[in-house]
Structures are given as C-alpha cells and as structure tokens.
C-alpha positions in Angstrom: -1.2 6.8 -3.4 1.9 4.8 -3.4 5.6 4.0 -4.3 8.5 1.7 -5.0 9.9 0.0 -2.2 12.9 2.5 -0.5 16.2 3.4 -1.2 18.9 3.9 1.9 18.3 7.8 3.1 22.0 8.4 2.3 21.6 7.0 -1.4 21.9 9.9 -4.1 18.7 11.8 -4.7 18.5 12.5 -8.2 18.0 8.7 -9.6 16.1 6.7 -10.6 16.4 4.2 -8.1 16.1 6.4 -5.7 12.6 7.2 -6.2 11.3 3.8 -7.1 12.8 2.6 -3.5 10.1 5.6 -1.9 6.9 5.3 -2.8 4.0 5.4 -5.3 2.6 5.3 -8.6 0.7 6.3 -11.5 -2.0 8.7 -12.7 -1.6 10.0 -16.4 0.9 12.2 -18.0 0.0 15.2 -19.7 -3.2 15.1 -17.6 -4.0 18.9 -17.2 -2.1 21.4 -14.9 -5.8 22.4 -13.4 -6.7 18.5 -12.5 -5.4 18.3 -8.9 -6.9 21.3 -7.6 -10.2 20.5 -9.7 -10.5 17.2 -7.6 -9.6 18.6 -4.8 -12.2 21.2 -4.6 -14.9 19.0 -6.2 -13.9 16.7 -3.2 -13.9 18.6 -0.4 -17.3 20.9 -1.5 -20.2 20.7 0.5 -22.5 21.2 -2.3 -21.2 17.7 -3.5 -23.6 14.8 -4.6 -23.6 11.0 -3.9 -20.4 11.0 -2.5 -19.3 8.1 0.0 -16.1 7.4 1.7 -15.0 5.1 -1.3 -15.8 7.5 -3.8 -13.9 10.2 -1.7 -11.1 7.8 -1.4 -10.4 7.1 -4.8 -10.8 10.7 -5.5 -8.5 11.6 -3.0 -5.6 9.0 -4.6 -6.3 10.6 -8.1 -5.9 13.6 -6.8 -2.8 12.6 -5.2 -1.5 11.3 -8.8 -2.4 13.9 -10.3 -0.4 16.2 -7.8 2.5 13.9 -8.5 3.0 14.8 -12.2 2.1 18.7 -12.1 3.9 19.4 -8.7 6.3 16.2 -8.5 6.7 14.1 -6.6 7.9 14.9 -3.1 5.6 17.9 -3.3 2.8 15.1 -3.7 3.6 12.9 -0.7 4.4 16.3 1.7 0.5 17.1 0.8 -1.1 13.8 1.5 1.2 12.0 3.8 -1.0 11.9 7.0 1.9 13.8 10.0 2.9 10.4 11.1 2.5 8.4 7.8 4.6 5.3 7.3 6.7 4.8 3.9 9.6 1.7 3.8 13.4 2.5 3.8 13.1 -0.7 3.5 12.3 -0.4 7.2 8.9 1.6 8.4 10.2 5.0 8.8 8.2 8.5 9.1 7.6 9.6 5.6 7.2 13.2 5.8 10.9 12.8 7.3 12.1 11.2 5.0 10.9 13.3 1.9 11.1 16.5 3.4 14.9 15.2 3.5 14.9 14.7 -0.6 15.4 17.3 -2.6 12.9 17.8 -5.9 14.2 16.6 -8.9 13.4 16.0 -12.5 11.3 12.1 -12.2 8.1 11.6 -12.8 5.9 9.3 -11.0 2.5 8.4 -12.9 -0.1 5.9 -10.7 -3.6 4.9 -10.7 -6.0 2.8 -8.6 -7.3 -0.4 -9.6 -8.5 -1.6 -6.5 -9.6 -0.1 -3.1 -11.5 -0.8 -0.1 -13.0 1.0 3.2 -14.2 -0.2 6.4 -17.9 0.1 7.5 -17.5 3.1 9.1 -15.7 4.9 6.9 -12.6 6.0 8.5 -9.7 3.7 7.3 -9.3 2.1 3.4 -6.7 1.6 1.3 -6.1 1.6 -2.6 -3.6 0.0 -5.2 -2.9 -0.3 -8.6 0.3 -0.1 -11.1 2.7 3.0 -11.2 6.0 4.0 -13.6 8.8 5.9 -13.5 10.3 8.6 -15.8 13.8 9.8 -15.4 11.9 13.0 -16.7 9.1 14.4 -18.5 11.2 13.2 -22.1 11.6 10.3 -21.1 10.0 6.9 -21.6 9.1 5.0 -18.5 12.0 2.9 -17.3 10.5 1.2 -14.1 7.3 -0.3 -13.2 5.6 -2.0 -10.6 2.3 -2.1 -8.0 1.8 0.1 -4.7 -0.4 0.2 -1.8 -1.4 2.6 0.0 -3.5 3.1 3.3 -6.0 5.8 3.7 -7.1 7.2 7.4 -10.2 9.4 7.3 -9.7 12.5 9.4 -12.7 14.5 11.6 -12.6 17.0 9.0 -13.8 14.5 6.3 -10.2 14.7 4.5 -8.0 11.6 3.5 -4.5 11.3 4.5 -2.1 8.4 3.7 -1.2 6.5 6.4 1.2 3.6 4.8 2.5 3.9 1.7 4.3 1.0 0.3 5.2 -0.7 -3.1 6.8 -3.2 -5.5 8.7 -3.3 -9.2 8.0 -5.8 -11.5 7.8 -5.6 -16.1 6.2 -3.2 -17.6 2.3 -2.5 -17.0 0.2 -0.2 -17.9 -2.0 2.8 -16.1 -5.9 1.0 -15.5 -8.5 4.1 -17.2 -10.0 6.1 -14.7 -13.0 4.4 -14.2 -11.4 0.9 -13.9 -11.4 0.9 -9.7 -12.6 -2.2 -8.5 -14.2 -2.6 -4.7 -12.7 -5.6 -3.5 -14.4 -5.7 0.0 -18.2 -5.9 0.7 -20.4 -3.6 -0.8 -21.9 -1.2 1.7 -24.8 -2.7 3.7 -24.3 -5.6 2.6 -25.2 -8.7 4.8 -24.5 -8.4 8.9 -21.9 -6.9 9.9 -18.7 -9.0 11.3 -18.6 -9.7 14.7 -15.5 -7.2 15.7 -13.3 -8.7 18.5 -13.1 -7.3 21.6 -10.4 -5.1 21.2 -9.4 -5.2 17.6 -6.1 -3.7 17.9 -5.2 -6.5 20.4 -6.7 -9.1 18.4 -4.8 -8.1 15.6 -1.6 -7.8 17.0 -2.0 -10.9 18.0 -3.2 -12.5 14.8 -0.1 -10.7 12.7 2.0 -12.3 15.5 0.5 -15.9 15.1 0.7 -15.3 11.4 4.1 -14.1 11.5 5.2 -17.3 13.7 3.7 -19.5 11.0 5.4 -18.5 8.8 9.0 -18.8 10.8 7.3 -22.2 11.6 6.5 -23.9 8.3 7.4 -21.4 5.4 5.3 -18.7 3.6 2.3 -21.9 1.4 1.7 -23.3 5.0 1.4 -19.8 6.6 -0.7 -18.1 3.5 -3.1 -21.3 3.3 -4.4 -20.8 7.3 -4.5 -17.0 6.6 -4.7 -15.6 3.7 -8.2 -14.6 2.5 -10.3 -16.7 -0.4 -9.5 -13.6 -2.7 -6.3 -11.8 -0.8 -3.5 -10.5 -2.3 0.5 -11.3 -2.3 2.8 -9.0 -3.4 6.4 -9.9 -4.3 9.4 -8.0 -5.9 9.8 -8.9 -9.8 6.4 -10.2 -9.8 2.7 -8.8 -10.7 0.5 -9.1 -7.7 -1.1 -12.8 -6.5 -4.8 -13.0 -6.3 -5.9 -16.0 -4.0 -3.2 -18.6 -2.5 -3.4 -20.6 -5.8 -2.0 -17.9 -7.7 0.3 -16.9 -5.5 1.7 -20.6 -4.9 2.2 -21.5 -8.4 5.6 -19.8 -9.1 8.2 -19.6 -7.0 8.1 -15.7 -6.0 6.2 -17.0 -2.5 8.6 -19.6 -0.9 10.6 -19.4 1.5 10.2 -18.0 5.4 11.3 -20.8 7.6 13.3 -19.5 10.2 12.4 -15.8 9.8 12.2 -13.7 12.3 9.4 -10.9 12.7 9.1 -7.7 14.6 5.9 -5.8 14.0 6.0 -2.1 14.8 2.2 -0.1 14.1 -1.5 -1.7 14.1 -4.0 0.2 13.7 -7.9 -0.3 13.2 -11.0 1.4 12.0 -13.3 2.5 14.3 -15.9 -0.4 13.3 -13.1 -3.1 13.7 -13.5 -4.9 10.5 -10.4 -3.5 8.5 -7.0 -2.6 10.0 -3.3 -3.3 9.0 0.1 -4.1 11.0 3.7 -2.6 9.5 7.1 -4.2 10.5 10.6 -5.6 9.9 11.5 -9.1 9.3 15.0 -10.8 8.6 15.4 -13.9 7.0 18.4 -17.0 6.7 20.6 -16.1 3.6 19.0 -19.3 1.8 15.6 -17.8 2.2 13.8 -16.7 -1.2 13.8 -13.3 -0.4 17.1 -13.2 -0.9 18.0 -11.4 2.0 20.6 -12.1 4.4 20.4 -10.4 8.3 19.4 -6.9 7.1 15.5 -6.1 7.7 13.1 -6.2 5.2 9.9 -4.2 5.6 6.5 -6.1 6.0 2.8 -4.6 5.2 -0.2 -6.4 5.7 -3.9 -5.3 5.4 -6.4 -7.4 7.2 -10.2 -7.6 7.3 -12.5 -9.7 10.1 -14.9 -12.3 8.7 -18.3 -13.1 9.8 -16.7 -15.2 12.2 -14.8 -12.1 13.9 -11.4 -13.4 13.4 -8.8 -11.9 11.2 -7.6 -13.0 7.7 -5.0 -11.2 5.3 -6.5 -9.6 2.5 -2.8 -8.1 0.8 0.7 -9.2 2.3 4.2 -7.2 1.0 7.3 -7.5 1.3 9.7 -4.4 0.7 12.9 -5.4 -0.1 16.2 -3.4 0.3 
C-alpha cells in the first residue's frame, strides 16, 4: 500500500492535508463492497493455483486498496500495517500509533501498483504506483502523487507492510489492474548474487557511505556512484525518476551538500539480495529541499548485484 508523506500528529484530523501527509494510495472507486474480502480469501486459500510471492504481493496491496475505499482509510493501514510498521511524520514513527491516534473521517484514498518487486526467497518486496485523494466520496480528487510501500512475508504466508511512504505531485491517474510491472529479476533467472556476509551490516554501511556522499558532493555525484542503471528517485511536486539521467535533468534532485543523515531501521531478506534502510536527515536552508534544521524523512530500497555489493533501486524523501 502506501501514502502521502505526514502531517505533524497534533495537525487537525479531518483534512485533507492531513491524510496526504500519512500514507498511501489508489485502487478504484466504486470497486465493489465484496472486493477486499474476495481477495483476501482467494489469497490466503490453500486450494489456490500458481500463486508465487509476487503474485501474493500485489494481491495483498489490492486488497489493501481496496480495503481503503470500502472501510477507509485508517481502517485499511490498522489491517495491514505489519505491528511495528514504519510510516513518515515526516520522521519514521510507528504507524499503527500513529493511526490508531486518527480518528476516521470522510476521505477517500484510491491507489494501485504499477510496479513491485521480491527478493529470491520470498520474504521481503515492495510495491508502488500513483494514489488520490478525495475530501469524500462526492468529491473529485484534489491531491495526487506516488507511494511506496514495503512488504515483509510472515511464517504464516501473509503480507504485512513494513514501510509505508509517499510523495504529491499533478494529477495522475490509477494504472488498470493488470498494468504491475516486475522491475527486479525474474525468478530463476541467472545466478544468484553473491550476498555479503552479513547483509544487514553491509547495508548499513552502504546507506552510510551513500548518505556521506551525498553530504560530501551533493545528491548527481552521490546518485551516479549508487544509484542502479534503472532505480528510482522520488521527489515532492515531481513524478517519479527512472535512471540517473531522468532524475538529473530538472532541478527536483540538487542539492545535499552539507546534509546531515541519521539512519534508524535496516532490514534484509532472508536471501540477502533486497533490503531497505529508513531515517532522518536535515539539510542547510539553501539546500533544494527546502528545508531548514527540522528532519526530513529518508527511504531507500536497495538490491545486491552480481558483484554482491549494494546499489539503490528507489530513494525518497518525505518532506514536512
């Protein structure tokens, strides 16, 4: 699933802005009342056929959407935020805190997946794609953007969302169903990468080198030593970056000299190929982010190439 970037938790509940600085993003309205539990059922039967973990996964985040629009919202992210699932405030905070502290209200928040990815063994993947807001079922959408959200494979064979995280930018629409694009390798295909020894560590200290980069020499230098051949930048006011062309040709990724970074959760899969680090950064008032000493929130999904060492495949920025 997914969401805006967040709002301060003493902001008033009942707006707009509000929910967009939470979390997520669309499915489709008017989808029937029935959908959710359908996909729900169909996902978690033993009878079913041909499904893998990325199939389960993006089942799991339509089922998600669709829980969004028949239930709302925070009913939504109180079923499939994982106990100690991560949202942005803009800082990483505990979600189920924070919208078990939100009253439900009259929004609605529509999502759907256009991309996801899972690690060889299943356990950890991670989906995004555009989402709108509606101050209420009447209503036109008024807000758009892009989330991302990690998924964590439980024993039991159920998804839970682990980080949830997003940005706004102009209007967009909801990608058909069927439009979910695997952006990592294919299952079985070629040798798998040769994990670190342990990934956790190495990836800690990859988000820290990366991170001191970019403090170093600004965000082009940073992204060109680590960002992957087809990863992804996501910036406030702007659709997502594929590859560092794209993402150096405006000016939305400038900037970062000086910035200071503090990462707070890593976590990997169990075959050490795909993990992601969450954390605050602050950044000198003349940075692009426009930001002054107050944290921003940072999210970064990484995968390990054939080499075994880390490179970014999505970097965001959640902006207060």
């Amino acid at each position: 699933g997914s969401s805006p970037p967040f709002l301060p938790s003493g902001a008033p509940p009942h707006t707009l802005e509000s929910i967009m600085k939470t979390s997520r993003r669309p499915f489709r309205p008017g989808a029937p009342a029935s959908v959710a539990a359908l996909l729900l059922v169909l996902l978690s039967s033993s009878e079913a056929k041909g499904q893998t973990p990325f199939s389960e996964l993006v089942g799991t985040e339509r089922a998600f959407a669709a829980t969004s629009l028949e239930d709302g919202t925070r009913a939504a992210f109180l079923r499939f935020l994982a106990e100690d699932g991560i949202v942005f405030n803009p800082e990483p905070v505990n979600g189920r805190e924070l919208w078990e502290s939100r009253p439900p209200d009259a929004s609605v928040l529509s999502w759907g997946p256009a991309i996801a990815d899972v690690s060889r063994s299943g356990d950890l993947g991670y989906t995004s794609g555009p989402w709108s807001l509606q101050a209420d079922a009447t209503t036109d959408p008024a807000v758009w953007g892009h989330y991302v959200s990690v998924w964590r494979r439980g024993d039991d064979g159920s998804w839970t969302v682990a980080v949830d995280g997003g940005i706004t930018h102009e209007a967009v629409s909801v990608p058909p169903e069927d439009a979910v694009t695997r952006v990592g390798p294919p299952p079985g295909s070629g040798a798998a990468p040769a994990a670190p020894p342990d990934p956790p560590g190495a990836l800690a200290r990859a988000d820290a080198a990366y991170s001191m980069a970019i403090a170093d020499a600004g965000f082009p230098e940073a992204l060109g030593a680590y960002l992957a051949p087809e990863g992804r930048v996501y910036r406030d006011g702007a659709r997502p970056f594929t590859g560092l062309s794209a993402a150096l040709e405006g000016d939305a990724v400038t900037g970062g000299e000086g910035s200071s970074w503090e990462m707070r959760q890593v976590e990997v899969a169990r075959s050490g190929d795909l993990g992601f680090t969450v954390g605050v950064a602050a950044f000198p008032q003349d940075s692009a982010t426009e930001s002054g000493a107050a944290d921003i929130g940072y999210f970064r999904i990484w995968r390990v190439t054939g080499e075994g060492s880390w490179q970014v495949v999505l970097d965001l920025l959640i902006r207060s």
